[in-house]
Kinemage of the C-alpha trace (Angstrom):
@kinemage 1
@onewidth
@group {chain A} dominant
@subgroup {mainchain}
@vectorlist {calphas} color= white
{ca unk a 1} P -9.677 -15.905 6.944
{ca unk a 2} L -9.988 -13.453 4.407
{ca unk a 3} L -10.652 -14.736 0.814
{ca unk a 4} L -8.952 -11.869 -0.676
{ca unk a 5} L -4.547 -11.431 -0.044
{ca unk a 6} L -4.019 -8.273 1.541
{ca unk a 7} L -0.711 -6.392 2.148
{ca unk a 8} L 0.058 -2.978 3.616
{ca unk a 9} L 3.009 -1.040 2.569
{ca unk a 10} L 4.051 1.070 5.611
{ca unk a 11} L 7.095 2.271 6.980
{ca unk a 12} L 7.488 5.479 10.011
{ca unk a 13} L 8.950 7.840 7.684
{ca unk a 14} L 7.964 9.157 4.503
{ca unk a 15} L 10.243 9.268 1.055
{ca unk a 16} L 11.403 5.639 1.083
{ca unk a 17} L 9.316 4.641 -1.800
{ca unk a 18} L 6.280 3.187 -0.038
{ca unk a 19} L 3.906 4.940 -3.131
{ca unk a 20} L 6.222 4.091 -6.343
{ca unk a 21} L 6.447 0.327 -4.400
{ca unk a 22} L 2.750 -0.337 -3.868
{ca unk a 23} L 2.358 0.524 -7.084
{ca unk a 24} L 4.670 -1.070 -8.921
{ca unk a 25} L 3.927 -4.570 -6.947
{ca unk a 26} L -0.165 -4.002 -7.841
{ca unk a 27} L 1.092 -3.914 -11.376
{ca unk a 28} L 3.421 -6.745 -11.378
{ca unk a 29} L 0.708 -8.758 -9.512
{ca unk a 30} L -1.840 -7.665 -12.611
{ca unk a 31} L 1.059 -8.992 -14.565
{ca unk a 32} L 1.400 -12.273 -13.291
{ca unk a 33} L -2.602 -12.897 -13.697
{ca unk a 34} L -4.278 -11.173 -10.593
{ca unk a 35} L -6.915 -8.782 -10.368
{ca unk a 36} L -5.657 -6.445 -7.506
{ca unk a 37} L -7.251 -3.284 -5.858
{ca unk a 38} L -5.317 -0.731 -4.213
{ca unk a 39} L -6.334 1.147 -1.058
{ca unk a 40} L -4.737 4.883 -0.667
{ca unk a 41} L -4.662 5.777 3.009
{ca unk a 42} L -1.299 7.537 2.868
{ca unk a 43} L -2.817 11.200 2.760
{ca unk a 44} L -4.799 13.414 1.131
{ca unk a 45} L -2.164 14.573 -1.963
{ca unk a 46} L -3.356 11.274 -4.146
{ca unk a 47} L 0.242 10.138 -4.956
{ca unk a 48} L -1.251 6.749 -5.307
{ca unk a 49} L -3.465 7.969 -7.928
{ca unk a 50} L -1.078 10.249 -9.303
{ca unk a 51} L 1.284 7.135 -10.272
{ca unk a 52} L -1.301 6.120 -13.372
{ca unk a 53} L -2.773 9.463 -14.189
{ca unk a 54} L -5.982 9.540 -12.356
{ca unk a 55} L -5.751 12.033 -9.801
{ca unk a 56} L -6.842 14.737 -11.757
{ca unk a 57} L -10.188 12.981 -13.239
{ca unk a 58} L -10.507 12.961 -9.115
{ca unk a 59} L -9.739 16.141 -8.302
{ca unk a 60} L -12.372 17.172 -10.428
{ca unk a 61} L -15.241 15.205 -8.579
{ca unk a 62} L -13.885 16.269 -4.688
{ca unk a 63} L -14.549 20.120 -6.646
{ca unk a 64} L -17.307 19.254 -7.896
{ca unk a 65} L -18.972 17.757 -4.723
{ca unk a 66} L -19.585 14.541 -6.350
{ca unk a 67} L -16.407 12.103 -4.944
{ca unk a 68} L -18.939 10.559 -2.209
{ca unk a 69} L -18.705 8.053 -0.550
{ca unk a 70} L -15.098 7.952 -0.418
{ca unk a 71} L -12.730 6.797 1.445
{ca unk a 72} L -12.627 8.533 4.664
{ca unk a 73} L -16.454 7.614 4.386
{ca unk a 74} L -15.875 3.804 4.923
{ca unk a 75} L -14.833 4.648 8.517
{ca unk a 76} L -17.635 6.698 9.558
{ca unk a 77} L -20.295 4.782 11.323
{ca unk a 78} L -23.108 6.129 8.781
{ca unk a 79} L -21.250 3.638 6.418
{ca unk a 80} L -23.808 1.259 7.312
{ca unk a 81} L -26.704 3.455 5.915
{ca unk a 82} L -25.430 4.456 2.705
{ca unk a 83} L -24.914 1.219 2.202
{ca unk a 84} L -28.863 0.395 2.310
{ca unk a 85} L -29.499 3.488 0.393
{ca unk a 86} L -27.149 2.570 -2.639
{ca unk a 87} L -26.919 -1.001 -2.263
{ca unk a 88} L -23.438 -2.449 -3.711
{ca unk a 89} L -23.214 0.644 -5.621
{ca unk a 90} L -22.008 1.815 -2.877
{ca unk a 91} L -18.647 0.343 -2.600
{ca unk a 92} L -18.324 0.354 -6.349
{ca unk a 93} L -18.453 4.243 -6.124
{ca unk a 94} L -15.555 4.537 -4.496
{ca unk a 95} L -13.715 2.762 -6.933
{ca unk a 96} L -11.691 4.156 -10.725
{ca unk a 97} L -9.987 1.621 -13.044
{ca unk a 98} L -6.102 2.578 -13.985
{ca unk a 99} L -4.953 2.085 -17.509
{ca unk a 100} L -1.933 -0.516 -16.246
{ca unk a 101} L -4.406 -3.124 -14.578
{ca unk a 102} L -4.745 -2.349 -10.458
{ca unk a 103} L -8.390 -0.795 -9.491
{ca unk a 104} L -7.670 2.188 -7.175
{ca unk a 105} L -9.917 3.604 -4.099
{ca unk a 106} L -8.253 7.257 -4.346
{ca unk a 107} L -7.267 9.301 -1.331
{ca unk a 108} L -9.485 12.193 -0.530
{ca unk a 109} L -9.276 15.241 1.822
{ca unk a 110} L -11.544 13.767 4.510
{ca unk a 111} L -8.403 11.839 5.312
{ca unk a 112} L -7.410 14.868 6.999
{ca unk a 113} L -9.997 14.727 9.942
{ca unk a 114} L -10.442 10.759 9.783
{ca unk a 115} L -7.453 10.089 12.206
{ca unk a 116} L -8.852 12.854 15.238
{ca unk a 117} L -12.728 11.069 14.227
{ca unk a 118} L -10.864 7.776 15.177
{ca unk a 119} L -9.482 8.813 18.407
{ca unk a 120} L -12.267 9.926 19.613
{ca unk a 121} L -13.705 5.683 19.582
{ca unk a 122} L -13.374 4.811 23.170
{ca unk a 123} L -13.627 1.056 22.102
{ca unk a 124} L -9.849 0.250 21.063
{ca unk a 125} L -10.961 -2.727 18.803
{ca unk a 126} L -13.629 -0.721 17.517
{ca unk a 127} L -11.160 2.200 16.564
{ca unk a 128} L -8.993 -0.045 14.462
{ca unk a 129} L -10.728 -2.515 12.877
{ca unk a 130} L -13.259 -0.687 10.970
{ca unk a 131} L -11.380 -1.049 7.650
{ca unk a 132} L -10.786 -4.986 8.115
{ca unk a 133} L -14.749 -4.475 8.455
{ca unk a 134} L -15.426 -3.000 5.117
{ca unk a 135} L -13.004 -5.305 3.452
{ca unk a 136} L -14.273 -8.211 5.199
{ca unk a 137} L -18.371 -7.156 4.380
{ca unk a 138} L -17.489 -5.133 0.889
{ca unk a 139} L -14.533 -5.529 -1.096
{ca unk a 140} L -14.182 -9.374 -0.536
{ca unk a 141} L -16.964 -10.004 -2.193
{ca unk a 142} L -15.787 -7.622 -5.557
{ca unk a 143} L -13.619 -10.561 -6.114
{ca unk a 144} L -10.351 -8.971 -6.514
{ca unk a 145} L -7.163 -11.541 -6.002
{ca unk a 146} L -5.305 -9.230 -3.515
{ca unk a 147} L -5.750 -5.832 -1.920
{ca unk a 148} L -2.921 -3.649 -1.578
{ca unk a 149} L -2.531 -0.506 0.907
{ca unk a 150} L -0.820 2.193 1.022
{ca unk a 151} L -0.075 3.525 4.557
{ca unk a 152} L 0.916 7.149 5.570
{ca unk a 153} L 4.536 7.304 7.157
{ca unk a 154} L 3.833 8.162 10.520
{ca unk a 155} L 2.088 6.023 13.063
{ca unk a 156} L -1.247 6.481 14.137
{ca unk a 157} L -5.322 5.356 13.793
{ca unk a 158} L -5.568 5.307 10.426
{ca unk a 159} L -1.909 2.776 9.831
{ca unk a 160} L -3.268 1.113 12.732
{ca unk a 161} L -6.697 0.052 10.973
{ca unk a 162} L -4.281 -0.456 8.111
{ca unk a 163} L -1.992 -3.232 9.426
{ca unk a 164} L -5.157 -4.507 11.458
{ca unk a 165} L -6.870 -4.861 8.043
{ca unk a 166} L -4.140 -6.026 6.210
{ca unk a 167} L -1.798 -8.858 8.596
{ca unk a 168} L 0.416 -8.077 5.958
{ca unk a 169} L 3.307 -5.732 5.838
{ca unk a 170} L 5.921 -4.511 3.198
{ca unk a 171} L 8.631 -2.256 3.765
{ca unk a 172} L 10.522 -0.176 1.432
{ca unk a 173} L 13.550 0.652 3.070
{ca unk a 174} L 16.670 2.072 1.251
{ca unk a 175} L 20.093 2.422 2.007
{ca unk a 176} L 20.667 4.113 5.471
{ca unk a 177} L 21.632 3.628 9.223
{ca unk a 178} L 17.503 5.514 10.066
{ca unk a 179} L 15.574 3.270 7.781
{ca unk a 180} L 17.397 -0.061 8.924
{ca unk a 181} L 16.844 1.062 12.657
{ca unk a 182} L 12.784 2.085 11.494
{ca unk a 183} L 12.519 -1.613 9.972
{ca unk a 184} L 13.684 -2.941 13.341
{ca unk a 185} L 11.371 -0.783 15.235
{ca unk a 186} L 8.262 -1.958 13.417
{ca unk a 187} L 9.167 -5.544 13.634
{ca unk a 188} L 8.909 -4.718 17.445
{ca unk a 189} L 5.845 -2.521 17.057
{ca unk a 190} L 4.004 -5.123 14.727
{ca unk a 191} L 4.462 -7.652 17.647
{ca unk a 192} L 3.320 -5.564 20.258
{ca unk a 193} L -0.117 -4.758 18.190
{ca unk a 194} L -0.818 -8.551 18.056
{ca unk a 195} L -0.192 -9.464 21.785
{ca unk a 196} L -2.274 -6.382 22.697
{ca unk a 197} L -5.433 -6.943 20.249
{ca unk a 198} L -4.911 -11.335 19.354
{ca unk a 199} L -4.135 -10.110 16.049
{ca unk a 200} L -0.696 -11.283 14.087
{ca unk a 201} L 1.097 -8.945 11.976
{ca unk a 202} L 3.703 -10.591 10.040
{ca unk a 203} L 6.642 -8.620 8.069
{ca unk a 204} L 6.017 -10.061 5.147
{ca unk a 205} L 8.462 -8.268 2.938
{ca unk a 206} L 11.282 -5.996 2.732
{ca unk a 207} L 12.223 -4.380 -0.052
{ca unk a 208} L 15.493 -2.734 -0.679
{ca unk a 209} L 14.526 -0.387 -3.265
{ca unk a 210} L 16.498 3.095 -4.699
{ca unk a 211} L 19.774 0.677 -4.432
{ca unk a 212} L 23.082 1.665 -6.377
{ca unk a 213} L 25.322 -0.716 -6.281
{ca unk a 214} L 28.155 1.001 -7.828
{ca unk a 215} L 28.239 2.697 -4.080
{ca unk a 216} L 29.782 0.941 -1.607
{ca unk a 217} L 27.383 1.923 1.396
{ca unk a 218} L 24.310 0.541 -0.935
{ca unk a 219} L 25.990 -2.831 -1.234
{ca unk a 220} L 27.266 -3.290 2.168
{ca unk a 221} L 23.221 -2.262 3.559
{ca unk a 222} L 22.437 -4.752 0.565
{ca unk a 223} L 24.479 -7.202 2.904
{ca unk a 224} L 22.925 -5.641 6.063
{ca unk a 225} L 19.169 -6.163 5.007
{ca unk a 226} L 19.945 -9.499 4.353
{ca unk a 227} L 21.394 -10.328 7.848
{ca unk a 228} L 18.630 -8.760 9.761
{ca unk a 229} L 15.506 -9.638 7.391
{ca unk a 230} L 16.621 -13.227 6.100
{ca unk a 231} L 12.852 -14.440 6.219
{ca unk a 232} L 11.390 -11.668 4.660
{ca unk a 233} L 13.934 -10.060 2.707
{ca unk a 234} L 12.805 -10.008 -1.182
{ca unk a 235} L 14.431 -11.651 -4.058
{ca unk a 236} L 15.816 -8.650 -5.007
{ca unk a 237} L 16.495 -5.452 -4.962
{ca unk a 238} L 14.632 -2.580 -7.174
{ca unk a 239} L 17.863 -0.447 -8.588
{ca unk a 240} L 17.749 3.432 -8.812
{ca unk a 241} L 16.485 4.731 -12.056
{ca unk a 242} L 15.776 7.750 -13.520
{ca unk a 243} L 12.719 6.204 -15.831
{ca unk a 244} L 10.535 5.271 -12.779
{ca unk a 245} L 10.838 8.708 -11.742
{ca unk a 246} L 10.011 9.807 -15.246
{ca unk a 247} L 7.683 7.671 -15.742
{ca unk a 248} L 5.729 8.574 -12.474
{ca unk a 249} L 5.860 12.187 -13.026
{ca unk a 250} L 4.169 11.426 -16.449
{ca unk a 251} L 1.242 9.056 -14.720
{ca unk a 252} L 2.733 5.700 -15.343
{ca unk a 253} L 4.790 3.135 -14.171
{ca unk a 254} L 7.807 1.866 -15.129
{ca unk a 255} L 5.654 -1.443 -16.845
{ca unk a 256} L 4.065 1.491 -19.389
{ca unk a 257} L 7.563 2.680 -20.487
{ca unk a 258} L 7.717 2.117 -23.987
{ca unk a 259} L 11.362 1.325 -24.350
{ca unk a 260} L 12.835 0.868 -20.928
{ca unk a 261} L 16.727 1.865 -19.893
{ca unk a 262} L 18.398 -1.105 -18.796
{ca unk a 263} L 17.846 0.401 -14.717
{ca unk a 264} L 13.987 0.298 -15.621
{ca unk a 265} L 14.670 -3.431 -16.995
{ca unk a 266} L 15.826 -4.532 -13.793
{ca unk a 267} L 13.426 -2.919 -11.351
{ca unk a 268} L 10.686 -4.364 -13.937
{ca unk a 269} L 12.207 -7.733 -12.766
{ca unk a 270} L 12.776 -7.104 -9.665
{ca unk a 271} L 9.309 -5.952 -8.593
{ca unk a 272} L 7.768 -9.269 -10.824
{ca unk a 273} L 9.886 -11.145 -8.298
{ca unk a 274} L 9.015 -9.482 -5.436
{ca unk a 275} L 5.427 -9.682 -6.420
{ca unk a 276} L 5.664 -13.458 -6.615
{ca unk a 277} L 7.643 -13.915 -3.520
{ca unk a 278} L 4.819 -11.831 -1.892
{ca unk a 279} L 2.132 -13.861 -3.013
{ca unk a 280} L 3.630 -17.139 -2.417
{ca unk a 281} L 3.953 -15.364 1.458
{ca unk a 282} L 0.267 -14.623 1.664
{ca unk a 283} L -0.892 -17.638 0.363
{ca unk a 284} L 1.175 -19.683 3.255
């Protein structure tokens, strides 16, 4: 077992929030007394990073030549190497504080290749577990709390090593007939991946987020979710607001806004209640 909690927020489709919710719950988590790192595996734009203003500091390393070892870099069997050249320095490299709490490892644009590099493995465990590796050998011992992930929306290597890694999945899913069926789908897919590799994946939370409950389809999914996800299902739900999009376009989260709208209020609350149902889930 794994001394440090680890989650991966994934769902096969993008724009359902996966970003704005891994972030929000690493900050939450921060706020309830953990140290948490966050993993950005979800492509190459940095949205992660982009959600507490560090993307550009980044940007300006991957043009300058000097944002190595990154990511991608962990996978790459010369991982072992550089780390005997640097030492820990190595894994601490990779890694930029945020202002609101969470350490991030940033995406970076060898993420493009990394999923082709990892089909070409002919050894199936091999090909995904290489990031439980480098957790297991060199972020456990960082001694962060809880490592979060954040998974691109599509199915393939790089999710794979992901949920591998992680055991532990949350899924954003908002209102709609094609995210409810795509929560169902990867409750099935999860349980194939274990059977096939002796590996459990649990569904550890689902997160109705973007909800408007002045609508009527919002509250009857509300009432959907519920039926279908009753042991994973969070607390509650994160309401739409206008200030977490705001506040994201501005670096931030919705924990930085100075004087939230009463929308911001309740996501605030509803993502420190989803972070503490989480982590009551991982520590089981």
């Amino acid at each position: 077992m794994s001394k440090t909690l680890r989650a991966a927020s994934f769902l096969d489709k993008g724009g359902v929030g996966k970003t704005t919710s891994t972030a929000h719950l690493a900050v939450a988590l921060e706020e309830q007394g953990k140290d948490v790192l966050l993993l950005d595996l979800a492509g190459k734009q940095g949205d992660l990073s982009k959600h507490f203003g560090v993307w550009s500091e980044y940007q300006d390393r991957i043009a300058d030549d000097d944002a190595w070892p990154n990511i991608a870099t962990v996978f790459d069997e010369s991982w072992g190497t550089i780390k005997k050249k640097l030492g820990d320095q190595a894994t601490k490299d990779l890694i930029l504080a945020t202002g609101e709490g969470p350490d991030i490892i940033p995406a970076h644009p060898g993420l493009d290749s990394l999923d082709g590099d990892l089909g070409n493995i002919d050894n199936a465990r091999d090909r995904y577990s290489r990031l439980d590796g480098f957790l297991d050998s060199d972020v456990d011992p960082l001694g962060y709390d809880a490592v979060l992930i954040d998974l691109p929306g599509l199915s393939n290597n790089i999710c794979y090593n992901g949920l591998w890694a992680a055991k532990n999945v949350v899924v954003p899913i908002e209102p709609g007939s094609f995210e409810d069926g795509q929560a169902e789908q990867l409750e099935r897919d999860l349980e194939k991946i274990g059977n096939n590799f002796g590996v459990e994946i649990s569904l550890s939370l689902v997160l109705p987020n973007k909800i408007d409950t002045r609508r009527t389809l919002d509250r009857d999914y509300l009432e959907i979710f519920e039926e279908k996800f009753p042991e994973s299902i969070a607390p509650e739900h994160v309401p739409y607001s206008q200030d977490i999009r705001n506040a994201t376009e501005s670096g931030q989260t919705a924990f930085a806004i100075d004087e939230p709208s009463t929308t911001a209020d309740r996501a605030q609350s509803a993502y420190l209640s989803a972070a503490s149902t989480l982590l009551d889930r991982l520590e089981d």
